[in-house]
Each structure stands twice: as structure tokens, then as C-alpha cells.
VEXDREN-2710 file (C-alpha; in Angstrom, 1 decimal):
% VEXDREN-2710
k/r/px/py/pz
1/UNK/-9.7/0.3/1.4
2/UNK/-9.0/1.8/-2.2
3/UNK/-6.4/4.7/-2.6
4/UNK/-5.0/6.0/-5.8
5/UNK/-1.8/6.5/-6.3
6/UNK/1.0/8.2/-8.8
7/UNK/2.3/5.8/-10.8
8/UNK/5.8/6.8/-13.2
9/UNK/6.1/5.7/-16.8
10/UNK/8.4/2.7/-15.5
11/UNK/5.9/1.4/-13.0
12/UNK/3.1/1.8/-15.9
13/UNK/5.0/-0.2/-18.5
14/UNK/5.8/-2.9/-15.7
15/UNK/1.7/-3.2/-14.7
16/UNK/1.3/-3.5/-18.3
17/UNK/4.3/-6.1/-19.4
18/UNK/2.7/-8.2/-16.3
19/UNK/-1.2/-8.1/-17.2
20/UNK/0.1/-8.6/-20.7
21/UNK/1.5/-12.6/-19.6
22/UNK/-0.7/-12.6/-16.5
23/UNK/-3.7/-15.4/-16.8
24/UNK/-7.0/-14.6/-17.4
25/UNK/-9.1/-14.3/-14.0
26/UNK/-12.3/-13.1/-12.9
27/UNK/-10.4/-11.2/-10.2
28/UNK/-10.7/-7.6/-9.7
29/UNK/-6.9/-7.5/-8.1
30/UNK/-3.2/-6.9/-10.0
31/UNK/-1.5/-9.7/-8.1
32/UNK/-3.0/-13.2/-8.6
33/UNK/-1.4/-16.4/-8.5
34/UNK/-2.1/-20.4/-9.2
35/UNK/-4.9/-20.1/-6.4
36/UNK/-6.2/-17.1/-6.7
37/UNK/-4.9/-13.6/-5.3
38/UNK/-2.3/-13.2/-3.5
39/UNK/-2.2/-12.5/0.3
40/UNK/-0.1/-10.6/2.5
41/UNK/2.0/-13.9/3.6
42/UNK/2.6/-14.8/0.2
43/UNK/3.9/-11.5/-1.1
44/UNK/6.5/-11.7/2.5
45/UNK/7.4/-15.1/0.5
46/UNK/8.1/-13.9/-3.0
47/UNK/10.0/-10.8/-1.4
48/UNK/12.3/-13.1/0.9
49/UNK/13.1/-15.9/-1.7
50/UNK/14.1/-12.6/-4.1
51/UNK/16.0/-11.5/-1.1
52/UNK/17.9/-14.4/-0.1
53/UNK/18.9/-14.5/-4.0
54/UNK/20.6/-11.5/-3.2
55/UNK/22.0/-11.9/0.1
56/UNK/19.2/-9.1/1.2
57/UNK/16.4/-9.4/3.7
58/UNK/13.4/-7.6/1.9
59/UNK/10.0/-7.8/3.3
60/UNK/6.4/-5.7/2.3
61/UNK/6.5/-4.0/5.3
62/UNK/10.4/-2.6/5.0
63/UNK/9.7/-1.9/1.2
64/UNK/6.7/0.4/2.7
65/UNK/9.3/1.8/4.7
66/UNK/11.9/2.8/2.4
67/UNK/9.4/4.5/0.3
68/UNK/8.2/6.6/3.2
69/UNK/11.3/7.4/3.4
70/UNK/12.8/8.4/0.0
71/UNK/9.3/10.6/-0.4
72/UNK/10.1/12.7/3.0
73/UNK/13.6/13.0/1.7
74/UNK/12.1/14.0/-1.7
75/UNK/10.7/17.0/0.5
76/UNK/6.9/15.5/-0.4
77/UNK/4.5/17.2/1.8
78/UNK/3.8/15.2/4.9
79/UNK/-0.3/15.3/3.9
80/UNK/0.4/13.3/0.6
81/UNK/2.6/11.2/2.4
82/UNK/-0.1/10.4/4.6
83/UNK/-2.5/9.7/1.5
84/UNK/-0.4/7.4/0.0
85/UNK/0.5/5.6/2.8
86/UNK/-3.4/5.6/4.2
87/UNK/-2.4/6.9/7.4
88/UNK/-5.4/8.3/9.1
89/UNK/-3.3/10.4/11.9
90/UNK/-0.7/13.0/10.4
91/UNK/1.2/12.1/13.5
92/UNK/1.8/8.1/12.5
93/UNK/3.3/9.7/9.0
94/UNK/5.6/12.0/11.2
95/UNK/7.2/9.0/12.1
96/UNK/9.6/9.3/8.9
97/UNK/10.3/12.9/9.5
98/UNK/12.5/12.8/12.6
99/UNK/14.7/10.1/10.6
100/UNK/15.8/12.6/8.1
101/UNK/17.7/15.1/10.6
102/UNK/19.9/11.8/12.0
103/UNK/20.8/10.8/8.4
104/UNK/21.2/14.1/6.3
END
């Protein structure tokens, strides 16, 4: 499944910097590595090795998480939410919504 999403100037520059050093490949993805592109469990092993650098436990699936979050706090409508996140029920994105009204 294909989605498109916002992208800031920061993000932008970073894609670029990366495809600028990345090898040459016949692959149609952003992240590739020594065998090809990289798969879910691979990405869960960059993230922890980064997070055990800095005494933090990271993985794809909280970093999903925290930006659902930071969005609903940004007071981004639910809908979009639940575009970028590929949600096909509004009610699985309303899971972040109930999260604000403990914290805040």
C-alpha cells in the first residue's frame, strides 16, 4: 500500500543527504541495505542498537506511536491522522484521542 505524506524541509534535506551517499540499486524503495531492502525486522534492529546507544528503548512501532500522538496534540484533524497512519476505521485512529485528556 502506497500513501503520500507531508514531508518538512528537514525531512526533505535528510532523504536527499541519504540518496545522495546511498548505492546505486535497481530498487524502487528509500531504505536499502547490503542485501537488498530493508525489512521490518531489520529496521526494529537499527532502531534498538541506536537505542541502546542512548540508554533508550526505540522501536518502529513506538516511533509510529509517538507521532500519532504529537499530531493529535498538534490538534490535526482525526481524518488526516487516519490517512497518514493508513488506518482504514476512524475508530482505530481514535485510539490516540483519549490519551490526550489524561496527559494535558
Amino acid at each position: 500500500m502506497n500513501r503520500t505524506l507531508p514531508l518538512n524541509k528537514d525531512v526533505l534535506k535528510a532523504i536527499k543527504d541519504y540518496l545522495a551517499i546511498r548505492p546505486a540499486s535497481d530498487i524502487d524503495l528509500l531504505l536499502i541495505g547490503q542485501r537488498g531492502a530493508l525489512k521490518r525486522n531489520a529496521i526494529n534492529l537499527i532502531l534498538k542498537k541506536y537505542g541502546q546507544r542512548v540508554v533508550v528503548e526505540v522501536s518502529a512501532h513506538m516511533c509510529r506511536h509517538s507521532l500519532s500522538y504529537n499530531i493529535v496534540k498538534q490538534n490535526v484533524p482525526i481524518a488526516t491522522i487516519q490517512q497518514i497512519l493508513g488506518h482504514d476505521f476512524i475508530q482505530t485512529t481514535n485510539i490516540y484521542t483519549p490519551q490526550l485528556s489524561k496527559i494535558s
